[in-house]
N, C-alpha and C positions, 0 to 999 in steps of 0.2 A: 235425592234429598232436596227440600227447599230450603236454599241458602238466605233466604229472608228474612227470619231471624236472625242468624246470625249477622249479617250485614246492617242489620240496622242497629244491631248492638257493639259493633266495634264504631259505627257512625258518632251512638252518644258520648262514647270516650274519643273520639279524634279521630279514629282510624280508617280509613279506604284503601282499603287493599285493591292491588291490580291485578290484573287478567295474572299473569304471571307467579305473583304472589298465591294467590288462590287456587291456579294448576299446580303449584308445587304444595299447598297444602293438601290438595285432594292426593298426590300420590304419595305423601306422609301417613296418609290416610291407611291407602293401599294398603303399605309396607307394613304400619305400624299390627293392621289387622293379618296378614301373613302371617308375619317373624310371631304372633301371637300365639299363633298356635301351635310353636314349638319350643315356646319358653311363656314366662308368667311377663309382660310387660304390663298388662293394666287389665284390670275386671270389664272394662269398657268397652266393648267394641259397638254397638249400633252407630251409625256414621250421627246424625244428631246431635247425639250423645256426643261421640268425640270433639264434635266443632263445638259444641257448649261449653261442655265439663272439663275439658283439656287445652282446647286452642283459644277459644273466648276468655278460659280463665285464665289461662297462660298472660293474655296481651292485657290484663287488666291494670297491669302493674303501670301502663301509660297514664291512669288514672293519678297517680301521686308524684310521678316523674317525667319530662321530657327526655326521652331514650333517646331522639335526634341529635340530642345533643353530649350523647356520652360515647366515650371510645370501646373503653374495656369493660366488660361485662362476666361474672365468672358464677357457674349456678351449680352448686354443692346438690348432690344427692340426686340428680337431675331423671333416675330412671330412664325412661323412653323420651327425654328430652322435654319436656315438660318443668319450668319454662323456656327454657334456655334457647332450642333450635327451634320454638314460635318464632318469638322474639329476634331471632337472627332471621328469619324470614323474612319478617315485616316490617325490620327496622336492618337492612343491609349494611349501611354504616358498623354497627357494631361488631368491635372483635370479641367472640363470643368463646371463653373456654369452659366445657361441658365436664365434670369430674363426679364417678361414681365409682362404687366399690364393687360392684358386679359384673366382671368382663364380659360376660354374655350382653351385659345390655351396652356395653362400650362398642362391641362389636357390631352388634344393630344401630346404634346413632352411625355409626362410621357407612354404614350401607348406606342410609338416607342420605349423610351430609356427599356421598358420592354419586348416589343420582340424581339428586335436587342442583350440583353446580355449585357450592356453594363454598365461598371463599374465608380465610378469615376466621375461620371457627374448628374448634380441634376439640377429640374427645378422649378423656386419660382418664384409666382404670386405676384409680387410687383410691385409699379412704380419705376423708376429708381435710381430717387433722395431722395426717401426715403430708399431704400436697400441702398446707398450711407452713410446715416446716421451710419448703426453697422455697417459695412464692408470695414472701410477707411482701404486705402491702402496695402490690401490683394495680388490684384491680378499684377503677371509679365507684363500680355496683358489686355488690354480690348479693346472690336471691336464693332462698333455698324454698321448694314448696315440699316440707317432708312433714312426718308425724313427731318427731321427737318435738320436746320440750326445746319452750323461747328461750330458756338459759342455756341448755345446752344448744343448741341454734347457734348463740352468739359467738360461744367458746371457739364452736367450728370455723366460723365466718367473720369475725371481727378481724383476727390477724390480718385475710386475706388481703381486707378494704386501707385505698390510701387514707390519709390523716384528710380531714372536710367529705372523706368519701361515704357511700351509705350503704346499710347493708338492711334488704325489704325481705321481712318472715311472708310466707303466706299462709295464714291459717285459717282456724273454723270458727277461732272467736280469742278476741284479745286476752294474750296471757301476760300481760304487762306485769302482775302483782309477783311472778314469779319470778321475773327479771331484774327486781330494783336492785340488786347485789353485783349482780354480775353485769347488768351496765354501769354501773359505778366502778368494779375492778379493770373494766376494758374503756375507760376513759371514752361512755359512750352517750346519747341522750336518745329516746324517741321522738322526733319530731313530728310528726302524722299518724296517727292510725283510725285507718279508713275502714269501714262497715258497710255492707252493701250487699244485696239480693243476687245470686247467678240467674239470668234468663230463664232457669228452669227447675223444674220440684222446687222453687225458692230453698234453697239452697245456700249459705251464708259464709262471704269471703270476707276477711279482715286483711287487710294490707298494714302492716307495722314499719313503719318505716324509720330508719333507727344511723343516727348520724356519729359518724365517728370523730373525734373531736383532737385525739392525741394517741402518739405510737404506744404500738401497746406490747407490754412487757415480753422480753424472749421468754418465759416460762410457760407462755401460753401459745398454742392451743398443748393443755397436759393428752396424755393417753387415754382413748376411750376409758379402760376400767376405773382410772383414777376419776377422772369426770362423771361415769353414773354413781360412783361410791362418793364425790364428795363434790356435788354440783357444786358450782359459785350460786 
């Protein structure tokens, strides 16, 4: 594959990855395409494809945030790592906890994060709203790059985040209008959201990035069922 694209697109957002970094994404790579074909991790596999649509989009989140500069990082619904174990790649500093409800795919990060070396980052087979229960507001960042809905999103991922801390949606196009409730009940505000073309089929990422302002109440995060039956 010609990595020149992609390199010259982590360049416009800040980023130069090293030899290093870059060997350990090629056998992410590997792995990711492997473990693939014996469980559903991602529709994706042409290598191109993956450094675009998965690792390029994964690291974009540097676009609205300096990650150099934050410790804990914690990415709900993370699948095959995406963005969570990018982002621990290319930003080593960060303590990175990976949480998905699917142990097959917990079992798979845990493969990578043991032969990539890599320190610092752990992965738990939970659903989101229930790790939310011991782990209120732990982490600096929380990122979730899933398909559900910005209000339920927040429900998930608000607890997680310290009080000043922020919690960045990744979606396909700002869902702010559905959110004004339920950032107002999770004592929360958007402060950025970013719109921008992927390197490829132009393709369209919005970054929300969404700042928590005050602790937010123990009744939250409720149960999934109660949550799709009565979103905030």
């Amino acid at each position: 594959m010609n990595l020149n694209l992609f390199l010259s697109s982590l360049k416009q957002i800040g980023i130069e990855a090293t030899k290093l970094q870059l060997a350990q994404l090629h056998r992410y790579y590997e792995l990711l395409v492997e473990y693939n074909k014996v469980m559903n991790l991602t529709g994706i596999v042409e290598e191109e494809d993956v450094y675009l649509k998965h690792f390029y989009d994964s690291l974009t989140i540097a676009r609205v945030i300096d990650l150099k500069e934050v410790n804990y990082l914690c990415d709900i619904g993370t699948g095959a790592g995406f963005p969570g174990l990018v982002l621990k790649i290319i930003f080593p500093n960060l303590h990175v906890t990976l949480v998905d409800s699917l142990n097959k795919r917990i079992d798979f990060l845990k493969v990578v994060i043991k032969e990539l070396n890599l320190n610092n980052i752990e992965a738990i087979h939970a659903r989101a709203e229930e790790y939310a229960l011991n782990n209120r507001e732990r982490f600096d960042i929380v990122t979730a790059r899933a398909v559900a809905s910005l209000n339920i999103l927040l429900e998930y991922s608000i607890p997680l985040v310290k009080i000043n801390g922020y919690f960045i949606a990744m979606k396909g196009k700002n869902e702010e209008d559905n959110a004004i409730n339920a950032l107002k009940v999770l004592s929360s505000k958007i402060e950025n959201v970013d719109s921008f073309l992927l390197p490829i089929e132009n393709s369209t990422r919005t970054l929300i990035k969404i700042k928590k302002e005050a602790k937010t109440a123990s009744k939250y995060p409720r149960k999934y069922a109660e949550m799709k039956k009565h979103p905030l």
